[in-house]
PyMOL Python script that loads the backbone (N, CA, C, O; Angstrom):
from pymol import cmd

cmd.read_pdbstr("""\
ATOM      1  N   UNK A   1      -0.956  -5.035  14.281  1.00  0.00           N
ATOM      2  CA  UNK A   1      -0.489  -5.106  12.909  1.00  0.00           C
ATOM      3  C   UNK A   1       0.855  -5.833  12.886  1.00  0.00           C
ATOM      4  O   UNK A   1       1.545  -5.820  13.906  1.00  0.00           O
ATOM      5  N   UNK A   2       1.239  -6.418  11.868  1.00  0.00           N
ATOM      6  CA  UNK A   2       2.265  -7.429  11.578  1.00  0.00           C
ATOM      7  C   UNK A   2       3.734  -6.673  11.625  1.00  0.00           C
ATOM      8  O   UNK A   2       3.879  -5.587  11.063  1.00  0.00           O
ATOM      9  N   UNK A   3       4.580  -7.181  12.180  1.00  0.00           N
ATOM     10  CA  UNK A   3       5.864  -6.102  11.856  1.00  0.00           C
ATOM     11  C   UNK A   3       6.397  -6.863  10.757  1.00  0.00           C
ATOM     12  O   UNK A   3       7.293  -6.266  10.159  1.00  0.00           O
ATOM     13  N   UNK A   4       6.055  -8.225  10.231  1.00  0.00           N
ATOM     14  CA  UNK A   4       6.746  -8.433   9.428  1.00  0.00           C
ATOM     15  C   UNK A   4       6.172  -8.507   7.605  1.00  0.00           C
ATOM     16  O   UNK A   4       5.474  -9.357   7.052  1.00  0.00           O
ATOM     17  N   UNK A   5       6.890  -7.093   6.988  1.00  0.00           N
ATOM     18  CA  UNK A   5       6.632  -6.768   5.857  1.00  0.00           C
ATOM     19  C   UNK A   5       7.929  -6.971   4.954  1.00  0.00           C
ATOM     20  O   UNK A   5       8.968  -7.466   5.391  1.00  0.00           O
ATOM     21  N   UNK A   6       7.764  -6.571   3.758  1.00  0.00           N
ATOM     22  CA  UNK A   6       9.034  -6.967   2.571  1.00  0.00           C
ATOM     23  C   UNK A   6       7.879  -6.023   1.531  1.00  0.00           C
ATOM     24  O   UNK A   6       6.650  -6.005   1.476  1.00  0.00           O
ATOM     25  N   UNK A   7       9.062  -5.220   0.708  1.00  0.00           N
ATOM     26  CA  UNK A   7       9.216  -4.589  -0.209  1.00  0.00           C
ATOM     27  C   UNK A   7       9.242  -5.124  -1.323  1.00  0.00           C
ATOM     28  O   UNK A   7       9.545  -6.269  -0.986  1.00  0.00           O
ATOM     29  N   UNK A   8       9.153  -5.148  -2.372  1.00  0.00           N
ATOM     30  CA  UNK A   8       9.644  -5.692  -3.782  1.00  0.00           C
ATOM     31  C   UNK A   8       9.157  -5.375  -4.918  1.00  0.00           C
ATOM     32  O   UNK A   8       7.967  -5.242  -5.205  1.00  0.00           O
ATOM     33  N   UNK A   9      10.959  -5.128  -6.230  1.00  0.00           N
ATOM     34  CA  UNK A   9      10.467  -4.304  -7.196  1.00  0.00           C
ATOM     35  C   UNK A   9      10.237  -5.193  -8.233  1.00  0.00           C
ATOM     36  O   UNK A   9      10.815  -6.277  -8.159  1.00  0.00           O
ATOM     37  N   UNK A  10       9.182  -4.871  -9.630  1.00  0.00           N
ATOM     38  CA  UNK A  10       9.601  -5.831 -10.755  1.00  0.00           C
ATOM     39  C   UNK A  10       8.970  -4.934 -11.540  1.00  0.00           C
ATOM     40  O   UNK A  10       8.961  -3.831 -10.995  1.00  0.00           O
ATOM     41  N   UNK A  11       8.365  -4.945 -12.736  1.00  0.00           N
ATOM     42  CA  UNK A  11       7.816  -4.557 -13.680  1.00  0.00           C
ATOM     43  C   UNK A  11       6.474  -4.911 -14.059  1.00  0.00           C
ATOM     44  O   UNK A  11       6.276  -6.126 -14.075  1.00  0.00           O
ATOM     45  N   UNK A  12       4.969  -3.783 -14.535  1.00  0.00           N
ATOM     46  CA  UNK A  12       3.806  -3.777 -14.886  1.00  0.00           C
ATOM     47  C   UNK A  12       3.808  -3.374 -16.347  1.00  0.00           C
ATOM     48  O   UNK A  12       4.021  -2.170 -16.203  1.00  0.00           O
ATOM     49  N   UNK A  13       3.710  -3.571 -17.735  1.00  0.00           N
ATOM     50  CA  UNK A  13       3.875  -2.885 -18.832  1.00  0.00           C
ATOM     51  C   UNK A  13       4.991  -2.572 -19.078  1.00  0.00           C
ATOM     52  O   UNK A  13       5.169  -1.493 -19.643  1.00  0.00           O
ATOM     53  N   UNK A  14       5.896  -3.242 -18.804  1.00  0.00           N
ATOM     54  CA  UNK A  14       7.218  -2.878 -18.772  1.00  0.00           C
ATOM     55  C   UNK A  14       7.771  -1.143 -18.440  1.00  0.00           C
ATOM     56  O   UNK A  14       8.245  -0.308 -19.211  1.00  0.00           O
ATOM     57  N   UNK A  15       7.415  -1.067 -16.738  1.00  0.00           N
ATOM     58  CA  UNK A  15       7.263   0.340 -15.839  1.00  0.00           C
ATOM     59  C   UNK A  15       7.801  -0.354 -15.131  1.00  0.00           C
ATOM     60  O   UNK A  15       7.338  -1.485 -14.985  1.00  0.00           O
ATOM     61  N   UNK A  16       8.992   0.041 -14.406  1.00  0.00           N
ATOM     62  CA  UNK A  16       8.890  -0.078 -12.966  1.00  0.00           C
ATOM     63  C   UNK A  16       7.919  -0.152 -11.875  1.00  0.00           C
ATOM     64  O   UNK A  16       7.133   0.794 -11.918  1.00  0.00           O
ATOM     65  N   UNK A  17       7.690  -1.061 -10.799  1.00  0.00           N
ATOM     66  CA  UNK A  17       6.616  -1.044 -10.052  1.00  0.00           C
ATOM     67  C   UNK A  17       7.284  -1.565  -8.626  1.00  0.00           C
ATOM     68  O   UNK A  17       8.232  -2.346  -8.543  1.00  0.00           O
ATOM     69  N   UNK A  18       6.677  -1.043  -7.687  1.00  0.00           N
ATOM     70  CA  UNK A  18       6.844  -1.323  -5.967  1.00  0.00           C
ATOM     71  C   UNK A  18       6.038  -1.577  -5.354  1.00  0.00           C
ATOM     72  O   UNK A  18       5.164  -0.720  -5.223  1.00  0.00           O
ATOM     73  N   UNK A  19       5.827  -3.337  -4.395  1.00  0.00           N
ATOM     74  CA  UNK A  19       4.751  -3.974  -4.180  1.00  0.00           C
ATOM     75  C   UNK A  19       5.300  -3.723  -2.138  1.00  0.00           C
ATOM     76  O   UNK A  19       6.300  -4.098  -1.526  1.00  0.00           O
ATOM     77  N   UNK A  20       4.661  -3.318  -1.912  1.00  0.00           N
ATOM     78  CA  UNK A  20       4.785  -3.758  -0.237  1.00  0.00           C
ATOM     79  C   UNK A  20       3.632  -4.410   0.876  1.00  0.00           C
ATOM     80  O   UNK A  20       2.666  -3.759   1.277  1.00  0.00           O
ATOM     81  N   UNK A  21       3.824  -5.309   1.139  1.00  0.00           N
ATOM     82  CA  UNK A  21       2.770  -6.260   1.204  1.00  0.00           C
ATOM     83  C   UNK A  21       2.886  -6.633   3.161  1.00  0.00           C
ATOM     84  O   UNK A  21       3.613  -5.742   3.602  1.00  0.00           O
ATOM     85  N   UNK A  22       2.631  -7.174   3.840  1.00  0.00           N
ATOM     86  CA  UNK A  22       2.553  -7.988   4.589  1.00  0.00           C
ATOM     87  C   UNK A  22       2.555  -9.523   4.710  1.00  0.00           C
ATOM     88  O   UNK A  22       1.554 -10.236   4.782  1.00  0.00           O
ATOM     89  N   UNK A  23       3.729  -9.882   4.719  1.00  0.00           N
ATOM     90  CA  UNK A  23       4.404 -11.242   5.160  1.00  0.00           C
ATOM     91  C   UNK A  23       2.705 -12.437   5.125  1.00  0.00           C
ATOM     92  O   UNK A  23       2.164 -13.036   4.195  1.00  0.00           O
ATOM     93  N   UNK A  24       2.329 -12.307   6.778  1.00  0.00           N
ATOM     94  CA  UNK A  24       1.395 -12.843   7.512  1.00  0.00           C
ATOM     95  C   UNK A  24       0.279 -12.685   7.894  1.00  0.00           C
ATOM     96  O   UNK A  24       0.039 -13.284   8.942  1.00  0.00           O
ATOM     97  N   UNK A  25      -0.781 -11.940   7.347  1.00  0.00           N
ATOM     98  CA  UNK A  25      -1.708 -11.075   7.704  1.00  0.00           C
ATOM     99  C   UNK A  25      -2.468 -12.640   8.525  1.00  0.00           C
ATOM    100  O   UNK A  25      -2.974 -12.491   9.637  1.00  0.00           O
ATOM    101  N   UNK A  26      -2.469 -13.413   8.163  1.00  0.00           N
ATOM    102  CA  UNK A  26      -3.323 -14.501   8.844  1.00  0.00           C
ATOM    103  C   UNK A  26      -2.561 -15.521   9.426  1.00  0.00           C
ATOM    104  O   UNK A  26      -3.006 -16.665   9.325  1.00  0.00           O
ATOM    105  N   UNK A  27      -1.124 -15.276  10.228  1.00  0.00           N
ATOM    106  CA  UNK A  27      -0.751 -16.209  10.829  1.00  0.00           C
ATOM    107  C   UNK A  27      -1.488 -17.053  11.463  1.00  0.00           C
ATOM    108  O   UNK A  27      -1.716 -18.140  10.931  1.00  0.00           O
ATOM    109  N   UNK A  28      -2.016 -16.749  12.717  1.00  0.00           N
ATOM    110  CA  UNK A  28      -2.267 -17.511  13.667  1.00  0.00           C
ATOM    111  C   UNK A  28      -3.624 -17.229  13.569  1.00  0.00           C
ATOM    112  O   UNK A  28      -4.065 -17.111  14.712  1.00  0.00           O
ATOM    113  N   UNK A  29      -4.549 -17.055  12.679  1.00  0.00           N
ATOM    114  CA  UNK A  29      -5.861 -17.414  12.244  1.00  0.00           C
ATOM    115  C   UNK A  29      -6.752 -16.415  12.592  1.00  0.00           C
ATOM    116  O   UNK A  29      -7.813 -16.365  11.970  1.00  0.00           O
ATOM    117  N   UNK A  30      -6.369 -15.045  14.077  1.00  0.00           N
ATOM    118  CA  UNK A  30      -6.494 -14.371  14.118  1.00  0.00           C
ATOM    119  C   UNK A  30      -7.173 -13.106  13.793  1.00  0.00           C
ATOM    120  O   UNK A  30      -7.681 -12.215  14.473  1.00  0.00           O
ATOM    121  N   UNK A  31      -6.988 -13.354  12.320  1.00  0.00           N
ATOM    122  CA  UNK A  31      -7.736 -12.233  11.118  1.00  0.00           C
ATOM    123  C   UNK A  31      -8.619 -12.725  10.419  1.00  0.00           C
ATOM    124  O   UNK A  31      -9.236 -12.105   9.553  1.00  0.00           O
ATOM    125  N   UNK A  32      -8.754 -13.702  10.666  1.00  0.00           N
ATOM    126  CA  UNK A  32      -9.828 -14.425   9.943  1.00  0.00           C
ATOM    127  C   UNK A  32     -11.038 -13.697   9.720  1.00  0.00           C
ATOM    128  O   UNK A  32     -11.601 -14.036   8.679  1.00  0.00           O
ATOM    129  N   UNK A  33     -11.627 -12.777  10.393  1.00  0.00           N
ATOM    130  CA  UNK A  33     -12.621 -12.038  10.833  1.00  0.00           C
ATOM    131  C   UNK A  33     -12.728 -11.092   9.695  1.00  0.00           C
ATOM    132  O   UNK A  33     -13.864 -10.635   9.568  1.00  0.00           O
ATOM    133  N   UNK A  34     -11.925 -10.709   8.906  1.00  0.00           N
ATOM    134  CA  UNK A  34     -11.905  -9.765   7.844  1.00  0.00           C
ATOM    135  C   UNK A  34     -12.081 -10.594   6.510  1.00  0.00           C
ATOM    136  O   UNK A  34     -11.353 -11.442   5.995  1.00  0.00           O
ATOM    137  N   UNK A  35     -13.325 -10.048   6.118  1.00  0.00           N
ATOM    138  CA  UNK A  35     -14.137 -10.472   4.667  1.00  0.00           C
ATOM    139  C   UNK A  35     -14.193  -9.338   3.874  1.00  0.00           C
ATOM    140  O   UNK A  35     -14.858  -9.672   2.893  1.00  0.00           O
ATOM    141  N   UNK A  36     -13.985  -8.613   3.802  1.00  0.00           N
ATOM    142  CA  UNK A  36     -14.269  -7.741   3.068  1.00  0.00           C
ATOM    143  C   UNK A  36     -12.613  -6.574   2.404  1.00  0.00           C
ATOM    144  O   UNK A  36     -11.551  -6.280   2.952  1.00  0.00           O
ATOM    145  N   UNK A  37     -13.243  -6.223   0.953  1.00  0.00           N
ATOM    146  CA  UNK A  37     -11.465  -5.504   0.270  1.00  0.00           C
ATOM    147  C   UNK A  37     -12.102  -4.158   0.599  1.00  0.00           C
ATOM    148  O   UNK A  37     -13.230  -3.885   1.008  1.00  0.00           O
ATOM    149  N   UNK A  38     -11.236  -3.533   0.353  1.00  0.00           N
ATOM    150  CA  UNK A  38     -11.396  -2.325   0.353  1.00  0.00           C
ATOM    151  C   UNK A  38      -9.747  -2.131  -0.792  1.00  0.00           C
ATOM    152  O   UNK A  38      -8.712  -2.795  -0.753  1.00  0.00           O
ATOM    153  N   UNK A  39     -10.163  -0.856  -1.779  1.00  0.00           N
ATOM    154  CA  UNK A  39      -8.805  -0.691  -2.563  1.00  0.00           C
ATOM    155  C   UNK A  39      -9.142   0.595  -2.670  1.00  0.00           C
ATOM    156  O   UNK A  39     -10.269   1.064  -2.508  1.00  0.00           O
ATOM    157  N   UNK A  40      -7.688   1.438  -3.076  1.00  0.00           N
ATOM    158  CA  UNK A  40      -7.757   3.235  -2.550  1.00  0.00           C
ATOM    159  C   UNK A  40      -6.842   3.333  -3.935  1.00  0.00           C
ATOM    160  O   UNK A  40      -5.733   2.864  -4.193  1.00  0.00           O
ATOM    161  N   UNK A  41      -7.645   4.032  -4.619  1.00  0.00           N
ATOM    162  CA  UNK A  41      -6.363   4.563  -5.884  1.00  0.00           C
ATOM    163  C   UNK A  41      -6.322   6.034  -5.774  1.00  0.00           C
ATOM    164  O   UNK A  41      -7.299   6.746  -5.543  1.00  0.00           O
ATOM    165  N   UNK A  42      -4.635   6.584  -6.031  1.00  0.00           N
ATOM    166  CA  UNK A  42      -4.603   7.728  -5.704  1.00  0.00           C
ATOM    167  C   UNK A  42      -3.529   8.070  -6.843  1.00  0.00           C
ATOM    168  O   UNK A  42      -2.652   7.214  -6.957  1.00  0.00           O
ATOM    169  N   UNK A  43      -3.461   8.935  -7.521  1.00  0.00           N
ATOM    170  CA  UNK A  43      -2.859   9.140  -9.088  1.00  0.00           C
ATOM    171  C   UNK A  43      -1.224  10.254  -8.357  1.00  0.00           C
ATOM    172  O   UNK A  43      -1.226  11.320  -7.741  1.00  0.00           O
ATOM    173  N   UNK A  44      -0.647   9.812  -8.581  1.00  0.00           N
ATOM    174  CA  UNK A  44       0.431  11.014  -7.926  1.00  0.00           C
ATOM    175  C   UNK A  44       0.759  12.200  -8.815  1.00  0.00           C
ATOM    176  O   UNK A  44       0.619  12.123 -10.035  1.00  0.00           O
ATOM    177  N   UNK A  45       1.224  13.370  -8.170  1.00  0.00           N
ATOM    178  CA  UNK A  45       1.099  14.483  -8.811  1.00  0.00           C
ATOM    179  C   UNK A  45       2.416  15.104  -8.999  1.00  0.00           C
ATOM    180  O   UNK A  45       2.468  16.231  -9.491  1.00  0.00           O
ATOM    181  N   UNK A  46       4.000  14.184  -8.493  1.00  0.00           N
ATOM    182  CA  UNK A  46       4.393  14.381  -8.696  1.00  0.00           C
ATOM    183  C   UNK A  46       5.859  13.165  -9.008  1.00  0.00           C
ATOM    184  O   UNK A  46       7.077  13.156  -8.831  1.00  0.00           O
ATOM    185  N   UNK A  47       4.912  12.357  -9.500  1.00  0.00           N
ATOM    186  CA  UNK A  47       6.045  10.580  -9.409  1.00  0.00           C
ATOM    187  C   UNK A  47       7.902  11.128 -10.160  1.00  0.00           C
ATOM    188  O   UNK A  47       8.142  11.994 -11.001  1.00  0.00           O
ATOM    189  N   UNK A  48       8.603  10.460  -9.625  1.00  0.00           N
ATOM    190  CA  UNK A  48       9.806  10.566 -10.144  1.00  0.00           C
ATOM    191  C   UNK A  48      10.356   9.789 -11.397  1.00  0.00           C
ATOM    192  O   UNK A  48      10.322   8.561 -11.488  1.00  0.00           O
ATOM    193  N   UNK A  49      10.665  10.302 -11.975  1.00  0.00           N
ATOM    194  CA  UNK A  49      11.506   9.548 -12.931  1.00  0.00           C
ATOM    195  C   UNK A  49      10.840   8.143 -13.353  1.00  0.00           C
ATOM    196  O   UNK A  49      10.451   8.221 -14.518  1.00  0.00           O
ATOM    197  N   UNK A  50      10.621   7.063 -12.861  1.00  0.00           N
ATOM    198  CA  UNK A  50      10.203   6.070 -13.011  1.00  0.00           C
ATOM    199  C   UNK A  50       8.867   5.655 -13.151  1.00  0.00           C
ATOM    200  O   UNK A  50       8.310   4.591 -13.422  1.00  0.00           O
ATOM    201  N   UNK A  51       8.528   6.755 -12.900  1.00  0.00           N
ATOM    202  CA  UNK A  51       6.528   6.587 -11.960  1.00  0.00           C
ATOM    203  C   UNK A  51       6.621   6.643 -10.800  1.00  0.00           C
ATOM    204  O   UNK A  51       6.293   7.762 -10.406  1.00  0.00           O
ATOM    205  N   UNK A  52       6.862   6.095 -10.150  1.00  0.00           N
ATOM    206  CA  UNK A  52       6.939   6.028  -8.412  1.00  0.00           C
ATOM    207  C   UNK A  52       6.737   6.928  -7.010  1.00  0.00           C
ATOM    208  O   UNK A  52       6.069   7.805  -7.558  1.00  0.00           O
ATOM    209  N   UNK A  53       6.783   7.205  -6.142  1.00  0.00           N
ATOM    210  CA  UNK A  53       6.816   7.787  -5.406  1.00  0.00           C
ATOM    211  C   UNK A  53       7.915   8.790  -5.698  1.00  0.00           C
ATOM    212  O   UNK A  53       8.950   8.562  -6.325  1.00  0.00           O
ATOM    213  N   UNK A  54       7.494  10.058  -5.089  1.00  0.00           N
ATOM    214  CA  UNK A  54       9.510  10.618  -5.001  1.00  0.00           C
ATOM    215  C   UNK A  54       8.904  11.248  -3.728  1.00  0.00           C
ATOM    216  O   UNK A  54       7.742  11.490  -3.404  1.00  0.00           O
ATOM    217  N   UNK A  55      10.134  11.434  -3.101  1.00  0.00           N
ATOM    218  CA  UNK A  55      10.389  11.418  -1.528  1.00  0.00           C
ATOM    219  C   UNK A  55       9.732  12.212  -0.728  1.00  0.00           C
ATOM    220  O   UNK A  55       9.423  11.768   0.378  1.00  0.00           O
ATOM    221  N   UNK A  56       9.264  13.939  -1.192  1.00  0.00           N
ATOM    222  CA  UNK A  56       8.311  14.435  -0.550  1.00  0.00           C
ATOM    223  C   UNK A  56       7.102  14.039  -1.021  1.00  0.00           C
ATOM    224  O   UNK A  56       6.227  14.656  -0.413  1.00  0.00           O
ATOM    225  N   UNK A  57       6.574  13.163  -1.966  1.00  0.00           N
ATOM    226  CA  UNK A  57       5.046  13.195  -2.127  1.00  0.00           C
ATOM    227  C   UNK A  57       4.674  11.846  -1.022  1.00  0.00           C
ATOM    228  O   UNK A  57       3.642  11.768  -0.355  1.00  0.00           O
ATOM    229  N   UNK A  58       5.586  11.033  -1.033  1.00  0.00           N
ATOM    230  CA  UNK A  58       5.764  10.143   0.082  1.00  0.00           C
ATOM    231  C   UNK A  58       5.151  10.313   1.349  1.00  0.00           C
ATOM    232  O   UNK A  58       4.201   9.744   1.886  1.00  0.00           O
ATOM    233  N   UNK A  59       6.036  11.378   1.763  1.00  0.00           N
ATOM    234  CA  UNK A  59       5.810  11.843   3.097  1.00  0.00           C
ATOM    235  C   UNK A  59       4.098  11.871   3.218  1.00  0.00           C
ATOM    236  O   UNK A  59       3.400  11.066   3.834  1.00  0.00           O
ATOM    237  N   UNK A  60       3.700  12.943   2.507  1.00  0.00           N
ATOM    238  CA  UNK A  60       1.811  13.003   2.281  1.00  0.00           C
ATOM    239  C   UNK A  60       1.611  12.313   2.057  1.00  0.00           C
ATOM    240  O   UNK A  60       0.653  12.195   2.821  1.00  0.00           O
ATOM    241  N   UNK A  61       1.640  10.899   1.219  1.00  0.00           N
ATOM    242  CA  UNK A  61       1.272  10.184   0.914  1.00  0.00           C
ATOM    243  C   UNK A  61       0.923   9.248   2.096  1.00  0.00           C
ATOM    244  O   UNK A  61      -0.285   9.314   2.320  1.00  0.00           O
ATOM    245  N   UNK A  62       1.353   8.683   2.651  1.00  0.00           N
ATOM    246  CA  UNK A  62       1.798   8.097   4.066  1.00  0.00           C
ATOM    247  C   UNK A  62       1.234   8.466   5.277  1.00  0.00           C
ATOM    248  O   UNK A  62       0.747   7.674   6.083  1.00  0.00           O
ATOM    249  N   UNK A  63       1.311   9.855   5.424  1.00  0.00           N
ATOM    250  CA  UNK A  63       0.220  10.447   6.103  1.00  0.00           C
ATOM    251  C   UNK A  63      -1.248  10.216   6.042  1.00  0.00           C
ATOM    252  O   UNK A  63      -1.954   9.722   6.921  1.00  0.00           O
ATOM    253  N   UNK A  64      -1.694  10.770   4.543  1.00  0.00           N
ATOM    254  CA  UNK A  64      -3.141  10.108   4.375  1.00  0.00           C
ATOM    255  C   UNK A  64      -3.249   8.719   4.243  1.00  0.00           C
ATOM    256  O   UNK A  64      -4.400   8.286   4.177  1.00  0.00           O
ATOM    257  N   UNK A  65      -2.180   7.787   4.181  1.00  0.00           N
ATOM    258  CA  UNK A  65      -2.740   6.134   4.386  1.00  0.00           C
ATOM    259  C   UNK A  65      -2.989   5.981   5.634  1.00  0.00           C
ATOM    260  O   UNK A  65      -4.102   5.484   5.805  1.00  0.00           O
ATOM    261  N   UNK A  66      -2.080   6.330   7.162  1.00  0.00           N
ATOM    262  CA  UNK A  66      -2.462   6.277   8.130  1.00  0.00           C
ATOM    263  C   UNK A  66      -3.774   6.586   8.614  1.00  0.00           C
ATOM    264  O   UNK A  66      -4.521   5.933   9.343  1.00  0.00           O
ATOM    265  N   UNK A  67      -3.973   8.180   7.840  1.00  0.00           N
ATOM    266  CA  UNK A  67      -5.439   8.899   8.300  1.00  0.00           C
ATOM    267  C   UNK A  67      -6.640   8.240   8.138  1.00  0.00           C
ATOM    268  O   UNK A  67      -7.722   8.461   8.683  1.00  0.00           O
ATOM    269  N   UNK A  68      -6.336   7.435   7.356  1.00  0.00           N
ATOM    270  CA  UNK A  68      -7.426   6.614   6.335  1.00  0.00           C
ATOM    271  C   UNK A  68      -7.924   5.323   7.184  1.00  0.00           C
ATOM    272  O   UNK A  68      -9.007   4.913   7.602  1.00  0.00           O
ATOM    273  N   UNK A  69      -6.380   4.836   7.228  1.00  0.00           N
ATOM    274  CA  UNK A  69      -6.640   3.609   7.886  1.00  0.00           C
ATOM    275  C   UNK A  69      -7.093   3.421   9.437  1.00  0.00           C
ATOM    276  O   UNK A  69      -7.527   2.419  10.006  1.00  0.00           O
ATOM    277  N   UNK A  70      -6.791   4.986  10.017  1.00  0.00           N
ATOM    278  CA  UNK A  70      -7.102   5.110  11.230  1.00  0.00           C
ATOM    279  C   UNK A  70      -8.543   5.504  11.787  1.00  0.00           C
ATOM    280  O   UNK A  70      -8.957   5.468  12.946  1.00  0.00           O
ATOM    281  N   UNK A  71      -9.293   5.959  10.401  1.00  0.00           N
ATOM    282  CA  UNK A  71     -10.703   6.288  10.376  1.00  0.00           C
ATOM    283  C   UNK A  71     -11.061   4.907  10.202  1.00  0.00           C
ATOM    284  O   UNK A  71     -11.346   4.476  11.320  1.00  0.00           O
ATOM    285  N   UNK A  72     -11.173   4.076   9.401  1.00  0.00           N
ATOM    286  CA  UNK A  72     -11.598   2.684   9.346  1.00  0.00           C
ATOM    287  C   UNK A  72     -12.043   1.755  10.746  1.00  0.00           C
ATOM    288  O   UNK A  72     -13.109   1.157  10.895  1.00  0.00           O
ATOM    289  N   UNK A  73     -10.907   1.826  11.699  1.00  0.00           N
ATOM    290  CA  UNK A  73     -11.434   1.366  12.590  1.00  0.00           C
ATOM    291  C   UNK A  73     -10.870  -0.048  12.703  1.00  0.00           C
ATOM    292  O   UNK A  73     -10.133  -0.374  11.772  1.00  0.00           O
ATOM    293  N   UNK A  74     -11.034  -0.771  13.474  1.00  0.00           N
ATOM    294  CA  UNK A  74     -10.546  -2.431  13.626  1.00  0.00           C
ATOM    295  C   UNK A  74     -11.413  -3.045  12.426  1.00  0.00           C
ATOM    296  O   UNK A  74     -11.350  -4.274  12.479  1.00  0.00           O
ATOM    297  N   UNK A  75     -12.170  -2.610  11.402  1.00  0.00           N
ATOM    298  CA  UNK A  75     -13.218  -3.889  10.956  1.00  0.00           C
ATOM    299  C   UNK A  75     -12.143  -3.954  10.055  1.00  0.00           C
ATOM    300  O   UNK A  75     -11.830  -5.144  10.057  1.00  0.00           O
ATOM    301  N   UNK A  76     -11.197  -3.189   9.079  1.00  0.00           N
ATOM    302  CA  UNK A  76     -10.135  -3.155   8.150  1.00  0.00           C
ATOM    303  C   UNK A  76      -8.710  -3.589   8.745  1.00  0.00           C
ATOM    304  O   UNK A  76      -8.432  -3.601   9.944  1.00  0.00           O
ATOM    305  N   UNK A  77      -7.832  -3.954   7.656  1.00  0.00           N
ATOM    306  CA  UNK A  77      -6.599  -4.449   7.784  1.00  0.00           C
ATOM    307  C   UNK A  77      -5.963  -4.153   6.811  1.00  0.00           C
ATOM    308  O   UNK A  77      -6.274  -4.603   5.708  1.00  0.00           O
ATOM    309  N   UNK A  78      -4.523  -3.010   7.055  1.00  0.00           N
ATOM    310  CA  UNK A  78      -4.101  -3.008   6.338  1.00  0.00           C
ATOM    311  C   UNK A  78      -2.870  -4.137   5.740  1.00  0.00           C
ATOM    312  O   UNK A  78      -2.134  -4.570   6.627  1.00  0.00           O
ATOM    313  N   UNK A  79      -2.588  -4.654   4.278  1.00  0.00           N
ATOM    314  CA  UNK A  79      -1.831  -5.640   4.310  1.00  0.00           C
ATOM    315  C   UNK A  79      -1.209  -5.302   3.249  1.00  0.00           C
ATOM    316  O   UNK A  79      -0.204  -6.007   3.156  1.00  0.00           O
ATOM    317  N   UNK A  80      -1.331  -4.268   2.030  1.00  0.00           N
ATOM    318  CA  UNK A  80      -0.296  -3.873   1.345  1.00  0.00           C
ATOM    319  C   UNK A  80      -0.458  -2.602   0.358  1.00  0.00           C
ATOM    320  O   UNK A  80      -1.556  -2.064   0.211  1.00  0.00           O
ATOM    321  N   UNK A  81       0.661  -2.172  -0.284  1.00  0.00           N
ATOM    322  CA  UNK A  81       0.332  -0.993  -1.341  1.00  0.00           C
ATOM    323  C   UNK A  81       0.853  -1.509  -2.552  1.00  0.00           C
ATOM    324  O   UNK A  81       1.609  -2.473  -2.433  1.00  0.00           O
ATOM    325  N   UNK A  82       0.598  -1.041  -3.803  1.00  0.00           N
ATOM    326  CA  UNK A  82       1.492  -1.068  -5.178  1.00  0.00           C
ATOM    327  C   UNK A  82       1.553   0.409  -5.493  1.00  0.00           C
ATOM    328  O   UNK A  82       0.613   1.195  -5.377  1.00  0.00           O
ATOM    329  N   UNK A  83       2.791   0.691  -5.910  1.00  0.00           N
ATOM    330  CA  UNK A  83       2.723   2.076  -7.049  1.00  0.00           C
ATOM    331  C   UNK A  83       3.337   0.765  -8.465  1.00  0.00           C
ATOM    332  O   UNK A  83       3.726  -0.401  -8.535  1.00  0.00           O
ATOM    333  N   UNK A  84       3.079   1.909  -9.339  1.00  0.00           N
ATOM    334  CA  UNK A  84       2.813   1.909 -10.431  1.00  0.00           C
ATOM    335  C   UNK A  84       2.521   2.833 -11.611  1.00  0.00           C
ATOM    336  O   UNK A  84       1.546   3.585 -11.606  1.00  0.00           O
ATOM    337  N   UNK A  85       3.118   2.783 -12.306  1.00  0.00           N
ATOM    338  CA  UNK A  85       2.147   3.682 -13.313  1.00  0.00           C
ATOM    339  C   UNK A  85       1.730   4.822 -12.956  1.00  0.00           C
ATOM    340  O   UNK A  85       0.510   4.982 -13.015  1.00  0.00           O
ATOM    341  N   UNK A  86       2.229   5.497 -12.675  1.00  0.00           N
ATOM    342  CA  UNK A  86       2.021   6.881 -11.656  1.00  0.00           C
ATOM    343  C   UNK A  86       0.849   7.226 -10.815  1.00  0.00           C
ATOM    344  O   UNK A  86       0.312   8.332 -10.755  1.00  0.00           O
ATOM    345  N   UNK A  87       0.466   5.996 -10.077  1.00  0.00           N
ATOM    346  CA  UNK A  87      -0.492   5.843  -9.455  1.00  0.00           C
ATOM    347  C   UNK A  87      -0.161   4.883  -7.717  1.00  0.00           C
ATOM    348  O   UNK A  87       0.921   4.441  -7.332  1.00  0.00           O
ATOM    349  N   UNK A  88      -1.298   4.831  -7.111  1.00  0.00           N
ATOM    350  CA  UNK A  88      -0.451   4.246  -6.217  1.00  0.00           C
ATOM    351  C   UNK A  88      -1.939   3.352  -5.583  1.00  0.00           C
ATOM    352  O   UNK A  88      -2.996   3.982  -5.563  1.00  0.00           O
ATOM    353  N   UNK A  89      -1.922   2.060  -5.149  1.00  0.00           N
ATOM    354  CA  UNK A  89      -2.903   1.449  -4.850  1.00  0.00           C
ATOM    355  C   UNK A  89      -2.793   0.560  -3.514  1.00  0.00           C
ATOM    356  O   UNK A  89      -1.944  -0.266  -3.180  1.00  0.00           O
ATOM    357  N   UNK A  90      -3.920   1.010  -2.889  1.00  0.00           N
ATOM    358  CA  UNK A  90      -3.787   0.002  -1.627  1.00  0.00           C
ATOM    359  C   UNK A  90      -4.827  -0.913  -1.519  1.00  0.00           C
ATOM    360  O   UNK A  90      -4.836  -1.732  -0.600  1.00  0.00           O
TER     361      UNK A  90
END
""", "prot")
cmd.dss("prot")
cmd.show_as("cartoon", "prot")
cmd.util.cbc("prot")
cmd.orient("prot")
């Protein structure tokens, strides 16, 4: 997996929103092998102030993306998340 990621905030409906993505998922052509999306919506139950994550739902949150992504197997790649709207999408 890529170490090189970037964060970034802007606005959906005029909401605050947080995009974290992966730089390079296909530098060196490498990944090419992956055809297929896969997208995970998960509604948060306890967003802060803004919509967003707040810091302990995070923690779980994060946990089950790993769990997820670690059941998948090599045929998947992970390459980014959005929250939003008190929701959160990968």
């Amino acid at each position: 997996m890529s170490e090189n990621w970037n964060t970034y905030l802007s606005y959906i409906d005029n909401q605050p929103a947080s995009f974290l993505r992966v730089l390079e998922p296909w530098k060196n052509g490498e990944n090419e092998r992956f055809v297929y999306l896969y997208r995970l919506r998960v509604t948060l139950n306890e967003p802060n102030e803004d919509g967003l994550t707040c810091e302990q739902e995070a923690a779980v949150l994060y946990d089950l993306e790993d769990s997820i992504h670690d059941s998948l197997g090599s045929h998947f790649m992970f390459v980014g998340r959005m929250e939003a709207l008190w929701r959160v999408l990968q």
